[in-house]
N, C-alpha and C positions, 0 to 999 in steps of 0.2 A: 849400728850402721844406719845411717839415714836414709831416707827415699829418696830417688834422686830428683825425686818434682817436691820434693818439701825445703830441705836445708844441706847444707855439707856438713863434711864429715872433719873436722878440724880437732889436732894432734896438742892444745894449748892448754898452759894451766887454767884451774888452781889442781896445785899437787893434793893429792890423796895418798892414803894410806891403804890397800886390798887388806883383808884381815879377817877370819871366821873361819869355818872348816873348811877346808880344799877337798879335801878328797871323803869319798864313803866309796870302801875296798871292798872286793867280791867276799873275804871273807873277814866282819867285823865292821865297829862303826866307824863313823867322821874319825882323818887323822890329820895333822896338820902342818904344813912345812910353811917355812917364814918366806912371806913374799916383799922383794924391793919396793922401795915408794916408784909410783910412776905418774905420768903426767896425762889425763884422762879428760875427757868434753864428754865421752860416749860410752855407757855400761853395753857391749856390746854382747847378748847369750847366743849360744851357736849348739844346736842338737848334729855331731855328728854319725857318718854313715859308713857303717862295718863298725870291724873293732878296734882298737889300741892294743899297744903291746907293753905289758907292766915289766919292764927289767929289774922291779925291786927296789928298794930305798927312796921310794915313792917318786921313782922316774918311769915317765911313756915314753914312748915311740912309734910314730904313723910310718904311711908313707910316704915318699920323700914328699908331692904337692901338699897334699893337707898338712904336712910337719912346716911345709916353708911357708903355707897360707898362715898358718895360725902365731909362728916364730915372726912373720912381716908383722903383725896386728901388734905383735907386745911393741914390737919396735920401735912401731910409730905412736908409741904410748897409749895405747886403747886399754881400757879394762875388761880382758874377755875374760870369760866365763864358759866352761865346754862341757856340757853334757856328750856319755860316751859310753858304751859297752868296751870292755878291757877283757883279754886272754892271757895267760900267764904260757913261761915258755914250755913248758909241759905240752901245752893244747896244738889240735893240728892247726896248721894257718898261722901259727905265731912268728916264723922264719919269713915268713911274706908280708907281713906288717911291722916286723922290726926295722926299720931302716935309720930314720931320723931322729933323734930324741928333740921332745917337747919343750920348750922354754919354761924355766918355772919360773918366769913371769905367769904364765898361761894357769886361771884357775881351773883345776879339774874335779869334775864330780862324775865318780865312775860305778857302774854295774857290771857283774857275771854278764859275759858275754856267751854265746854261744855256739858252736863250731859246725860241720856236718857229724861229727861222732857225739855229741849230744845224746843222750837219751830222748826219749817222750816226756818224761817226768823231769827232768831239770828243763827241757826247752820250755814247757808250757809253764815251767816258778820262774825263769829267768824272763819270760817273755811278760806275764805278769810286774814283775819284779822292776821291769824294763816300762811297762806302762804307768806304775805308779809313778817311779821316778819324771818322768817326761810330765806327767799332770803338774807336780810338785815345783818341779824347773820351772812349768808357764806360768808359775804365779806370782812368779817378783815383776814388776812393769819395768823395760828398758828395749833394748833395740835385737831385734831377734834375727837370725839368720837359720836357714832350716835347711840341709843336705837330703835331698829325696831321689828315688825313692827307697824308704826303710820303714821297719817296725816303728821306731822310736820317734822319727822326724815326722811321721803321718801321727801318731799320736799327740806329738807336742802341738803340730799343726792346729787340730781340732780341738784341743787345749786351748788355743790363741785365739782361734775363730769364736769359740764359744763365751771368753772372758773378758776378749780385747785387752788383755793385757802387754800389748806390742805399743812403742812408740811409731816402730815403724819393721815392717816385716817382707824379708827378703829370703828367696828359696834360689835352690839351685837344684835341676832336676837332672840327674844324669841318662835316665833314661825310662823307658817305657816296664814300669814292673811285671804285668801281667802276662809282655811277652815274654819276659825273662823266665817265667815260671812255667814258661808251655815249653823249656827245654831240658828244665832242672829233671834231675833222676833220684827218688830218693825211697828208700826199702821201704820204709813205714808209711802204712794207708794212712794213718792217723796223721802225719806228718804233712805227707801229701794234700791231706783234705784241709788241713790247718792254712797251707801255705794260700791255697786256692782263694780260704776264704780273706786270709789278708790282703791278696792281691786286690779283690776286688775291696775292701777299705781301702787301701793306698790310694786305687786309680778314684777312688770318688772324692778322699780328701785331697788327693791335687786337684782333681777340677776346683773344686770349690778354693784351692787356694790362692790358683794362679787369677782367680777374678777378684780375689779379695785382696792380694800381697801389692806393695808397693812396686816391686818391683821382682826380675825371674829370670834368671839365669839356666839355658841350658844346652847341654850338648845333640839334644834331637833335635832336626829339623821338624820330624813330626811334630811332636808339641809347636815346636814354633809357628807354622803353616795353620794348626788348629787351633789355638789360643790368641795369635798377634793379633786381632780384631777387639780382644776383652783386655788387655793388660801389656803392661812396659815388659817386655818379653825380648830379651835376646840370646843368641845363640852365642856360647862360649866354645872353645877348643877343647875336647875330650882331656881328660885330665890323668895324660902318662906321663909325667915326670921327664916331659922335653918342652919348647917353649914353642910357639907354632911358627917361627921363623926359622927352628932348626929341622921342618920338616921339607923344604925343598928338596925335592928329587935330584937326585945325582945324576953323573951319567950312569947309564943301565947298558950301554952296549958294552959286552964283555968279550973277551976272544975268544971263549970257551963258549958264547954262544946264552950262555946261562940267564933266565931269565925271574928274578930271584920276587917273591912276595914275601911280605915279613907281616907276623901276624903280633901287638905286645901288650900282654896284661895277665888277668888270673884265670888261671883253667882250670875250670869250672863249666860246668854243663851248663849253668842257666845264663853265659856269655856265649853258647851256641857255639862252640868248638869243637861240636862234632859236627853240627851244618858249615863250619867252615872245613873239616877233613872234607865231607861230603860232595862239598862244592871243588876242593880241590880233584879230589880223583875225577867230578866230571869234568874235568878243565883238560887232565891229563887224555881224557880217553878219548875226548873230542878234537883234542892237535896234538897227536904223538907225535908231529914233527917239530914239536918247539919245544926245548929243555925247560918246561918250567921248576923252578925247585919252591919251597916252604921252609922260613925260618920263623922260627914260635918261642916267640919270647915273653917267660913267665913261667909260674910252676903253679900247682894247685892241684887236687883230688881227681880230679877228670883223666891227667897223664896218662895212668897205666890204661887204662881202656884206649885213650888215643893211638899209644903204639900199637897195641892189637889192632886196633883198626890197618893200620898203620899196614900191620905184617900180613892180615889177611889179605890185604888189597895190593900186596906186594910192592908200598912206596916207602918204605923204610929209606932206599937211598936218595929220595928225592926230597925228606923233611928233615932239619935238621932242628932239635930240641936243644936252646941255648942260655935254658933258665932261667933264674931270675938275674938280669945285670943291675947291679948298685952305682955301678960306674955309669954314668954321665956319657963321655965320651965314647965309653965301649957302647952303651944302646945307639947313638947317636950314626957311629961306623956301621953295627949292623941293620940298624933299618934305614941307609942311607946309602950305601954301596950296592 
C-alpha cells in the first residue's frame, strides 16, 4: 500500500503467479493450498489484530470488516500477504470471530492464538511464538500495513522501524492500549503484570510509529488531537461492521416514551462495559423520570458479570442483551430505531 505523499496504488499488470507456503498452523509446519494467478503492482503485508477463526481445510474467517477489507484487496488484484494469530472452534471467542470466511486469494501465515482461558504457560510460548513470527514477517521488503494496538502489530512495528524494511508503512490505530488494560480483569498476577508491561511497549512503539509511518489511520480522536502536528494522521469510523452513512439517527421519539441507547461490539472488560453498566445506572438514578432503556449488542466473557450487575442494581428490565447479530440489516434496525 503506498504512501499517499509518494505514489498510488494501481490494480495493473504484469500478471504473477503467488506460490510458496501459505500457511504455518498452530499445530505443525508450512501447508499449502493453490493460489489463482492475479494481477499485482504492490506485495502489500498486513500484521492483523485479535484472532482468526480456522474452520479447517485451510479456511479462516474474521470478522465481517477485516474479512471484507482484506476480500476487497484480492479483488482489486493486490498480492496480500496476512500475518495472524488463529483459534480453532474449540477455543472461547471463536463464535465471535467466525463470520466471514477469507478469500483464498488472500496469503495467510498463521500462529496459536490465544484466548482469556489460556494458561500462563502457553500465553507466554504463544506470545513468544507470536514474536518471532512478526520479526520473521518484517523481513521480506514490500508495503506493510500494521492493525494496532496488539502484541503482534507493536512487534512487527519495531521490526520495521529497526530494519526499514517497508516500502512504505501504514498503521491503523484503533485505540488507546494502556487504557484498555486499566479495565481488563484477569485472575493471574502474572498475567496481569505481563499485560502492564506490554502495554506500555505498545504505547511507546506507536509513538514512535506514528512519527515514522507514511501514513495513520484511526478511530481516536485522542491520538488524532496528540499526534496531527508529527504525521498524515486521520481519523477513520470505528470499525462495527456498519458503514458510517448507515449510522444516522432515526427518529427516537416513541409512544412509549422509550428512550433507547445501544451499545455494539465485544464484551469484554477491557472495552469498559462495565463503566458503561456504570454510567448507565447513574443515568437512571439521576432522571427516573425518563425511560431510558440499554441495548448491547455482542457477546464476549464479560456477560455473566454484566447481568449480575445488572440484577444487583435491579435494571435487568431496562437492558436488553441482543448478542451477537450477523445480519446487517438486523444491527442496522436495532442501533437505529
Amino acid at each position: 500500500m503506498a504512501s499517499p505523499r509518494s505514489r498510488s496504488v494501481r490494480a495493473d499488470p504484469p500478471l504473477t503467479t503467488a506460490s510458496g507456503p501459505l500457511f504455518e498452523l498452530e499445530h505443525g509446519g508450512p501447508e499449502t493450498r493453490p493460489v489463482p494467478e492475479v494481477h499485482v503492482d504492490v506485495r502489500l503485508r498486513i500484521v492483523h489484530i485479535g484472532n482468526l477463526a480456522s474452520r479447517g481445510s485451510h479456511t479462516f474467517a474474521a470478522l465481517k470488516n477485516y474479512a471484507r477489507f482484506y476480500n476487497e484487496l484480492a479483488s482489486d488484484g493486490l498480492e496480500v500477504h496476512v500475518l495472524a494469530p488463529v483459534i480453532g472452534a474449540s477455543d472461547v471467542g471463536f463464535e465471535f470471530v467466525d463470520e466471514v470466511p477469507i478469500d483464498a486469494r488472500i496469503r495467510l501465515t498463521t500462529i496459536k492464538g490465544s484466548t482469556p482461558d489460556t494458561s500462563l504457560a502457553h500465553f507466554v510460548l504463544n506470545n513468544a511464538r507470536v514474536a518471532l513470527h512478526a520479526i520473521r514477517f518484517c523481513l521480506q521488503r514490500g508495503d506493510y500495513f500494521l492493525f494496532l494496538p496488539s502484541f503482534p502489530g507493536s512487534i512487527a512495528l519495531l521490526a520495521l522501524l529497526a530494519t526499514r524494511r517497508y516500502s512504505s508503512l501504514g498503521l491503523y490505530i484503533g485505540g488507546d492500549f494502556a487504557v484498555e488494560q486499566r479495565h481488563e480483569r484477569r485472575r493471574s498476577a502474572a498475567k496481569r503484570l505481563f499485560k502492564a508491561i506490554g502495554a506500555r511497549l505498545i504505547t511507546w512503539s506507536i509513538d514512535q510509529g506514528i512519527r515514522r509511518s507514511d501514513y495513520v489511520l484511526t478511530s481516536s480522536h485522542a491520538y488524532y488531537h496528540e499526534h496531527s502536528r508529527h504525521s498524515d494522521i486521520m481519523v477513520a469510523p470505528a470499525l462495527i461492521n456498519v458503514d458510517e452513512d448507515d449510522l444516522v439517527a432515526g427518529d427516537i421519539a416513541r409512544p412509549d416514551g422509550e428512550v433507547p441507547i445501544a451499545f455494539c461490539g465485544e464484551l469484554r472488560h477491557a472495552k469498559g462495559v462495565m463503566v458503561l453498566l456504570e454510567a448507565f445506572d447513574l443515568l437512571a438514578c439521576r432522571h427516573p423520570e425518563v425511560p431510558f432503556t440499554l441495548r448491547v449488542i455482542g457477546s464476549g466473557q464479560a456477560e455473566p458479570e454484566m447481568r449480575a450487575y445488572l440484577r444487583r442494581r435491579r435494571l435487568e428490565s431496562r437492558v436488553r442483551f441482543c448478542g451477537q447479530i450477523r445480519d446487517r440489516r438486523e444491527l442496522l434496525r436495532l442501533m437505529r430505531e
